[in-house]
Backbone bond lengths (Angstrom), bond angles and torsions (degrees), N, CA, C in turn:
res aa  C-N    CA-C-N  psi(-1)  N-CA   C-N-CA  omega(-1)  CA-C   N-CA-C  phi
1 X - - - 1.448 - - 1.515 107.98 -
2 X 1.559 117.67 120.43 1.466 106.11 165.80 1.289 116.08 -126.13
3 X 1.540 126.54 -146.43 1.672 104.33 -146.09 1.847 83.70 -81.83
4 X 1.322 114.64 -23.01 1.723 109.76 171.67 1.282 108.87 -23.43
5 X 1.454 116.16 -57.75 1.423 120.96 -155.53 1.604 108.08 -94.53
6 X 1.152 104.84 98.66 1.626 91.16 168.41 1.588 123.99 -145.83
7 X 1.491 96.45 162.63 1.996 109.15 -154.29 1.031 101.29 -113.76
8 X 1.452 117.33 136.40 1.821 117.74 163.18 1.659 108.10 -77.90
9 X 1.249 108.46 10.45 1.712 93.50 170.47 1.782 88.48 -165.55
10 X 1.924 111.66 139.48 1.044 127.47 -169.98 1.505 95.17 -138.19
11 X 1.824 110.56 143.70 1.025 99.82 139.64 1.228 140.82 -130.61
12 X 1.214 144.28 168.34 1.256 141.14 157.79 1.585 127.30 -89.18
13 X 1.328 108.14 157.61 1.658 118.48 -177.87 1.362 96.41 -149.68
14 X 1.303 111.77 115.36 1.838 117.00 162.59 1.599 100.00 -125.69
15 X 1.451 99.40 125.21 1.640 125.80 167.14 1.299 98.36 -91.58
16 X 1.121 135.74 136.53 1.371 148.36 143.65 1.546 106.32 -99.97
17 X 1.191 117.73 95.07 1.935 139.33 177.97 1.141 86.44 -51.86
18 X 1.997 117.09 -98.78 1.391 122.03 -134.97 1.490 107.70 -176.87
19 X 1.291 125.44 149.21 1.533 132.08 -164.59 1.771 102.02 -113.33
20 X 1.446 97.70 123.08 1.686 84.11 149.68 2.012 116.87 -141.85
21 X 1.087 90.32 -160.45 1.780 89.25 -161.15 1.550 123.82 67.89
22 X 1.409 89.77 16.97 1.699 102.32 171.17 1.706 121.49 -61.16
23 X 1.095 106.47 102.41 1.505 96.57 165.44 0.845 150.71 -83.38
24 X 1.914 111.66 137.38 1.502 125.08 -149.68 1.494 145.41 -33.22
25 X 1.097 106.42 68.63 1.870 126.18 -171.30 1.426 124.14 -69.61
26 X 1.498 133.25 75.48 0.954 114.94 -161.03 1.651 134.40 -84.47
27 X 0.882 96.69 15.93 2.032 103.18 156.98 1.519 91.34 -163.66
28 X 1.782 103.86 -176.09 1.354 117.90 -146.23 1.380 121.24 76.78
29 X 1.697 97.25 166.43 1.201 109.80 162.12 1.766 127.81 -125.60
30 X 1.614 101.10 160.06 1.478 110.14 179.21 1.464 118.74 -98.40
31 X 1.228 111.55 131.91 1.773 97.74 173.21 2.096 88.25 -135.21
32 X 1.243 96.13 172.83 1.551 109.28 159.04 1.586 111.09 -110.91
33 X 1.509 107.77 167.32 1.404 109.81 -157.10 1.900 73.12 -154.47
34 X 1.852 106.84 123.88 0.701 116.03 160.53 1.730 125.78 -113.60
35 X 1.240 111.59 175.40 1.921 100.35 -172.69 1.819 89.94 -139.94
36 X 1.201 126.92 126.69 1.429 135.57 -164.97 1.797 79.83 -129.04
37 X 1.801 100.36 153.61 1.480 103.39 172.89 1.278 111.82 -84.32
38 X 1.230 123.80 171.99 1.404 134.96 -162.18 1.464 114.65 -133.07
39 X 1.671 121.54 -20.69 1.065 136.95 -145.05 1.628 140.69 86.97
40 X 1.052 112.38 126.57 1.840 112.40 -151.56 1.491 103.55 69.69
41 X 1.183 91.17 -133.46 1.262 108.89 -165.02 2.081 109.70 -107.03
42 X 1.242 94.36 33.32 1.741 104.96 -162.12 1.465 110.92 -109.66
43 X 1.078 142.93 87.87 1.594 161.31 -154.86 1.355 106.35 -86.88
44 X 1.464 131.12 118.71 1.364 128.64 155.95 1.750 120.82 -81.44
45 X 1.356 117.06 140.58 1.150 112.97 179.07 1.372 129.29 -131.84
46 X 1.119 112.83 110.62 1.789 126.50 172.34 1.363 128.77 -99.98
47 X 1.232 103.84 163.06 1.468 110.03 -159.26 1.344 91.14 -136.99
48 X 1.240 117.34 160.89 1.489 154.52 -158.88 1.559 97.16 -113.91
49 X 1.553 122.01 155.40 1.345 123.05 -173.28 1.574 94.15 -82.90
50 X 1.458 121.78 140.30 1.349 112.93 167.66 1.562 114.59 -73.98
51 X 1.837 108.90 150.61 1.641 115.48 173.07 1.047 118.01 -105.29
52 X 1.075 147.11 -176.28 1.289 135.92 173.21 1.759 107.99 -99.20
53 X 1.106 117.77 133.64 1.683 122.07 -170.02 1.627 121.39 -45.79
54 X 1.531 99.66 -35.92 1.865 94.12 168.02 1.230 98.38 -99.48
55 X 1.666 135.73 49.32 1.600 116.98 128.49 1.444 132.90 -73.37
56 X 0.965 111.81 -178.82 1.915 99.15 167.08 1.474 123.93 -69.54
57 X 1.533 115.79 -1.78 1.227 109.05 171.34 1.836 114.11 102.57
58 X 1.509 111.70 -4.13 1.501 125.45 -179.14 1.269 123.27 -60.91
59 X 1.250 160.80 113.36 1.276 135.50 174.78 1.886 88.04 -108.43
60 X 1.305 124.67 -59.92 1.726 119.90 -150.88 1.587 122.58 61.59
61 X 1.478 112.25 36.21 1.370 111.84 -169.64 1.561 109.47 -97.69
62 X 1.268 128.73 164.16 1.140 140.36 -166.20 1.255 124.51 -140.44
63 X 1.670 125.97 120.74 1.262 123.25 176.47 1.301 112.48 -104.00
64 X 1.220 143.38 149.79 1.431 142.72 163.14 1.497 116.35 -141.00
65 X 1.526 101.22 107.62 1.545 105.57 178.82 1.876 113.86 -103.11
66 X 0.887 112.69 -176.75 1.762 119.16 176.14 1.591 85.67 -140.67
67 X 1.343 117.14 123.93 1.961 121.75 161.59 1.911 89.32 -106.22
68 X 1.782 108.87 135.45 1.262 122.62 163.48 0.996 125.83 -129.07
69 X 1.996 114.25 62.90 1.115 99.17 -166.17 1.710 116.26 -122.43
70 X 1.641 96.37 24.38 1.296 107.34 177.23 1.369 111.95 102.39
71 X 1.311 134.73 166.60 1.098 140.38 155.74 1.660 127.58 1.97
72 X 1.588 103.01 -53.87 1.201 122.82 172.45 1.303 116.99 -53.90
73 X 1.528 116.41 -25.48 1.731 114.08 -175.18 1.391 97.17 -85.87
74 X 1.193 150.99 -41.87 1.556 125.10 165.16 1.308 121.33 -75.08
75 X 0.959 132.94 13.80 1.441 132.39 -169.31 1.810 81.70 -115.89
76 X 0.854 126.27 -102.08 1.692 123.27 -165.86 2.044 109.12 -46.71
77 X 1.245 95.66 4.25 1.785 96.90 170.67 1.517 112.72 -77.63
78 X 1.277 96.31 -42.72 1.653 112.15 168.40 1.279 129.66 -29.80
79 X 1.666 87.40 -41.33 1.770 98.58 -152.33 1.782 93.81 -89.42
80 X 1.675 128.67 -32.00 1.294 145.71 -87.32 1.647 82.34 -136.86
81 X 1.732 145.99 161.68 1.201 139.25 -177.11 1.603 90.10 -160.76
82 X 1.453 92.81 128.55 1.850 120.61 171.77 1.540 91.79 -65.15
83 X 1.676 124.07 131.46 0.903 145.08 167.64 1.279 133.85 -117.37
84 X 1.767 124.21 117.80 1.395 119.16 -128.41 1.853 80.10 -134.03
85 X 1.586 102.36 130.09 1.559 108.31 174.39 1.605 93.39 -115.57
86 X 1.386 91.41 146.99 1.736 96.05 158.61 1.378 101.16 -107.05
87 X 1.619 109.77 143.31 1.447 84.03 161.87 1.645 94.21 -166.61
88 X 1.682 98.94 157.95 1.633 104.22 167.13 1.355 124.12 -121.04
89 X 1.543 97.16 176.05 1.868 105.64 -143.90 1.791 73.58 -129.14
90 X 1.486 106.08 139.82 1.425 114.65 179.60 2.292 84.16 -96.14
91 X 1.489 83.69 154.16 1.828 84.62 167.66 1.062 104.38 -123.51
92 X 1.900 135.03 54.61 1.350 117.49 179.27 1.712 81.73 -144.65
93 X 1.444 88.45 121.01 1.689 99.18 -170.99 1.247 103.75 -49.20
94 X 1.485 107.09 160.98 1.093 119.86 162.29 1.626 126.48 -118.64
95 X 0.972 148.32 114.45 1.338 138.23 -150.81 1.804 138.16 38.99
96 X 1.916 80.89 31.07 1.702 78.26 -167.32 1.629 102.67 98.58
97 X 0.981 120.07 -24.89 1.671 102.30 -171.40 2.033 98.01 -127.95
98 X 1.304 115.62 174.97 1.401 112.08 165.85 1.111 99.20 -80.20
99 X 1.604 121.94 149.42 1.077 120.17 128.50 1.650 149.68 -44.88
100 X 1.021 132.09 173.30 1.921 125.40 -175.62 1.603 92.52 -80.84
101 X 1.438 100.90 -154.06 1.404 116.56 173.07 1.760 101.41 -104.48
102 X 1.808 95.70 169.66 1.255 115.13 152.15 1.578 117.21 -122.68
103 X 1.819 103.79 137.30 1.271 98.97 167.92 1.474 126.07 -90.54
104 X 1.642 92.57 127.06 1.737 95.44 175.15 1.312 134.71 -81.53
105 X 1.713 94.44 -12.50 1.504 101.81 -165.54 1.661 104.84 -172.61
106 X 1.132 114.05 142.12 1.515 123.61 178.12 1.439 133.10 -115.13
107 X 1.222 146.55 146.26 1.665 130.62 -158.29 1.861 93.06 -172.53
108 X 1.193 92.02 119.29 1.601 123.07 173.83 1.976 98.28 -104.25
109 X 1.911 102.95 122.56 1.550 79.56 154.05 1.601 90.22 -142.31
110 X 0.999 100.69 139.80 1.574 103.47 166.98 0.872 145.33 -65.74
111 X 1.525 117.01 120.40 1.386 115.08 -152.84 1.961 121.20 -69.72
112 X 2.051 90.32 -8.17 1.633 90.98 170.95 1.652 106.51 -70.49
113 X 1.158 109.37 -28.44 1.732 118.45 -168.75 1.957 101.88 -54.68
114 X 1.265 109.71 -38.96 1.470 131.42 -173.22 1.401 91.63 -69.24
115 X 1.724 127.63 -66.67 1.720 124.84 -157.62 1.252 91.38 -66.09
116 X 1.458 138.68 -52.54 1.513 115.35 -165.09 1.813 118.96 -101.67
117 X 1.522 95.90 30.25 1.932 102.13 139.86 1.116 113.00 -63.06
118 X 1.447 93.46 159.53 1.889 106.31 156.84 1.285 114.35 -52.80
119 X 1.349 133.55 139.28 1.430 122.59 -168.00 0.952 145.56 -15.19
120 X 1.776 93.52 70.49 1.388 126.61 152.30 1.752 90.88 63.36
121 X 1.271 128.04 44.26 1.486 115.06 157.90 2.052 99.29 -144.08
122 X 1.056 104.11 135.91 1.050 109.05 174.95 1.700 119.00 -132.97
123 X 1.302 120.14 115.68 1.352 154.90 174.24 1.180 130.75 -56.57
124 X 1.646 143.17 49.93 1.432 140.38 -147.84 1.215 104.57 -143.46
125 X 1.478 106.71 165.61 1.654 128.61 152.39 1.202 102.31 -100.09
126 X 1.006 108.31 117.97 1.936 129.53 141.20 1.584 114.63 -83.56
127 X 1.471 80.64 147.71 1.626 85.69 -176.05 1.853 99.96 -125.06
128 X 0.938 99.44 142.17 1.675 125.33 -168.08 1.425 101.78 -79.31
129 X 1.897 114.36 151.12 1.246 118.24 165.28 1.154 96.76 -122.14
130 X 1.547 117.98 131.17 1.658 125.83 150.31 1.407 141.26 -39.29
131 X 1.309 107.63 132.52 1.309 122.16 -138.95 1.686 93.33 -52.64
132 X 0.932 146.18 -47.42 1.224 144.64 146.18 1.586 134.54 -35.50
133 X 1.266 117.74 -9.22 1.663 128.94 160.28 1.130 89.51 86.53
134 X 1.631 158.81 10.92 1.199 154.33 151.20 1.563 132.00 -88.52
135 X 1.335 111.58 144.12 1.418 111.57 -160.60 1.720 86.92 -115.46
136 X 1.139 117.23 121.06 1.420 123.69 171.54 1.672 127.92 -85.94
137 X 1.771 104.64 100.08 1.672 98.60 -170.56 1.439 120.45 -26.00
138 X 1.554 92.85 128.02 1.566 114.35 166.67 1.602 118.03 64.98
139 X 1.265 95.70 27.40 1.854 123.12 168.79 1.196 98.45 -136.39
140 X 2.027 83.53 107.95 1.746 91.34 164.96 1.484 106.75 -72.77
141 X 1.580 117.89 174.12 1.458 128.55 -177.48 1.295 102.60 -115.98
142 X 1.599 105.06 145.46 1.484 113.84 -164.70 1.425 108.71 -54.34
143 X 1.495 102.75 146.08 1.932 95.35 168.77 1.334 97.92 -122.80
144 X 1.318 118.35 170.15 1.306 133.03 -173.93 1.216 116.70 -134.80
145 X 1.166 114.59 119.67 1.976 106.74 179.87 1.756 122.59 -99.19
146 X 1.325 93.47 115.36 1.807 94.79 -175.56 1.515 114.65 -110.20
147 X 0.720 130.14 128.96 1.612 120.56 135.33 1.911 119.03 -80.49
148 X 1.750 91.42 141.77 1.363 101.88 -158.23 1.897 95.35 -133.06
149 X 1.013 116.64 135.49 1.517 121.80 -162.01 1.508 112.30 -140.16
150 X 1.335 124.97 142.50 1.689 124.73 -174.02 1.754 100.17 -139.65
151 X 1.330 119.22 127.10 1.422 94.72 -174.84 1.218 80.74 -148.29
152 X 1.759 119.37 -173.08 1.630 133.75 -170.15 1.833 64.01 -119.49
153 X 1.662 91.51 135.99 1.690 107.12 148.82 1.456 125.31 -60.61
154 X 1.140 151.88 128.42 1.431 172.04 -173.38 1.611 92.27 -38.83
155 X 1.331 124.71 -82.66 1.754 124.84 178.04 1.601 90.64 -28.03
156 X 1.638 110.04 -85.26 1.544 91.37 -171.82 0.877 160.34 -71.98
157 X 1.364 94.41 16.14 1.826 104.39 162.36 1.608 101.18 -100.40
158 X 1.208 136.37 11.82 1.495 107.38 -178.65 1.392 81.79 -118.65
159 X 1.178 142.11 -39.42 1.485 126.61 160.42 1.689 115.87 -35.90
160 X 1.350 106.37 -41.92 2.203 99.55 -169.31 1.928 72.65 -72.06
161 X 1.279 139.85 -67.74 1.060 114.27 -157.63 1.522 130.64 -56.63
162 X 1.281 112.24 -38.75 1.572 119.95 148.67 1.782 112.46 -18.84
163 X 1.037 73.64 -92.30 2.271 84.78 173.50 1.513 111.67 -40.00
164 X 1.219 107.68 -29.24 1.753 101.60 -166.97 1.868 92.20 -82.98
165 X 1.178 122.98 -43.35 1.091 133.33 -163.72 1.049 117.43 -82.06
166 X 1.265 122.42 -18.40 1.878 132.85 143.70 0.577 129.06 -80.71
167 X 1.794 123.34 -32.30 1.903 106.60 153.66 1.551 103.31 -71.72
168 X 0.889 132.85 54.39 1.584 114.80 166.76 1.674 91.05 -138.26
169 X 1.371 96.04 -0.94 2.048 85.63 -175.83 2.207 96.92 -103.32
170 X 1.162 104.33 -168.86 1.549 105.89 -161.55 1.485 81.25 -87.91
171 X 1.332 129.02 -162.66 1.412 138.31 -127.10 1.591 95.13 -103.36
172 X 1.254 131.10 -37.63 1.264 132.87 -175.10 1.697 102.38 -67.31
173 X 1.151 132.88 -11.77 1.548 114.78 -140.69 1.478 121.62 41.57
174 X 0.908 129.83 60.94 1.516 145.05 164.30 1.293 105.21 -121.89
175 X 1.408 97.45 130.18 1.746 93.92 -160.24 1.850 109.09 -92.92
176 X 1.568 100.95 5.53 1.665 123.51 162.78 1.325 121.96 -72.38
177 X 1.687 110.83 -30.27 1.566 119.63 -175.33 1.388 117.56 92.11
178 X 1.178 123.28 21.60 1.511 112.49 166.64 1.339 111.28 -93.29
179 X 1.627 96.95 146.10 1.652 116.90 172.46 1.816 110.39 -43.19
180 X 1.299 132.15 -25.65 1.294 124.56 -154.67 1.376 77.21 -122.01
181 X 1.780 91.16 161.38 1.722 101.64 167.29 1.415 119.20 -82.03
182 X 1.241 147.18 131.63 1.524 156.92 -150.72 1.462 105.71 -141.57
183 X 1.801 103.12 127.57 1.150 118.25 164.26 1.880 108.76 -126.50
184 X 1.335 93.50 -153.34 1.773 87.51 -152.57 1.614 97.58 -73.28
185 X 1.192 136.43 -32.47 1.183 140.83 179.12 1.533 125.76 -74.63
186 X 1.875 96.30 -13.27 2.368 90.92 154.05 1.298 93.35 -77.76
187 X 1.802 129.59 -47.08 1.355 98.02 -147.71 2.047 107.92 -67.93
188 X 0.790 112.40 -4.14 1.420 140.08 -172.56 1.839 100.64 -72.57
189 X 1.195 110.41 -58.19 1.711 127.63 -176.32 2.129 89.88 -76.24
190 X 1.219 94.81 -45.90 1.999 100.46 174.94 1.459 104.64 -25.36
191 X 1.288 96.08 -72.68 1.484 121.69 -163.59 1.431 121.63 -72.48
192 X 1.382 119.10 -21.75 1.574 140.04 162.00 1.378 109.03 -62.34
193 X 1.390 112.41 -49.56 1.786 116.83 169.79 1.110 118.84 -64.99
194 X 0.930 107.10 -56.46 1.818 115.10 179.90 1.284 114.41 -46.66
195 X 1.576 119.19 -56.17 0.904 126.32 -170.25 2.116 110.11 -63.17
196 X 1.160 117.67 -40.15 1.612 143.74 160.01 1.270 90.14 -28.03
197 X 1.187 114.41 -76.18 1.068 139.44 -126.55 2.044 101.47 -80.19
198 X 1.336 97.47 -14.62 1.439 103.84 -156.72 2.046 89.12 -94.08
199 X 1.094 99.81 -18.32 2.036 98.41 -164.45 1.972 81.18 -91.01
């Protein structure tokens, strides 16, 4: 899809699979925290169910949004990159209250990288940079495996085809070609004349 192609309604689907090269955390939990655009400069943000750190690392979670903001939502999608945190949540209070999270790891993918997949879904590990921009010898950095998806919703694509398929008929939308609009009761009055018309 490029800026040629564009929808007044898109959607998205981000799976967040599963993390590995996680390093060794021994209590708490991990979740991911994603940031989808919103328009301008305005970011939505979801989160993944947290696991507990000695699981295997699985989540299988799923986001699904619809953006309707015209033309403009594929055109600035282009420009715009799904942003993927890893991060963990300690579970041993802290003053009476939980503490926030920590980020372990960070992942930009671009959402042009997504429009010019094979239909618009793309299948990878990303690999994360530390929250500090450093990669520490002989520690790999967490990766994360997503599938990432962009599609026209079903209504609106059989509606653009609707429209396409009535401008392709003569001026009435009657897919017969008469100047006036016609239901079952002209061709009915049609055939009453004609028939008149024939003695």
């Amino acid at each position: 899809m490029g800026a040629s192609q564009k929808f007044s309604t898109l959607s998205f689907e981000v799976k967040i699979i599963q993390a590995k090269s996680v390093e060794s955390i021994s209590r708490g939990y991990l979740f991911v925290r994603c940031y989808l655009p919103a328009g301008g400069k305005r970011r939505i943000q979801l989160n993944t169910r947290e696991i507990p750190t000695k699981s295997d690392h699985v989540w299988n979670d799923s986001f699904s949004l619809e953006c309707s903001t015209g033309t403009e939502c594929s055109i600035n999608l282009e420009q715009q990159s799904l942003v993927l945190e890893l991060r963990w949540r300690n579970t041993v209070p802290i003053l009476g209250k939980i503490g926030g999270s920590k980020l372990l790891g960070r992942a930009e993918i671009p959402w042009k990288e997504v429009l010019e997949s094979p239909n618009m879904v793309l299948d990878k590990w990303v690999s994360t940079v530390s929250s500090g921009n450093r990669v520490l010898e002989g520690i790999k950095p967490p990766k994360l495996q997503v599938v990432i998806g962009v599609g026209v919703p079903a209504k609106t694509e059989t509606a653009r085809r609707k429209r396409s398929t009535a401008e392709n008929w003569d001026e009435c939308g009657c897919k017969d070609g008469h100047v006036f609009g016609c239901d079952n009761d002209d061709y009915d009055i049609f055939a009453l004349t004609a028939a008149i018309e024939a003695f």
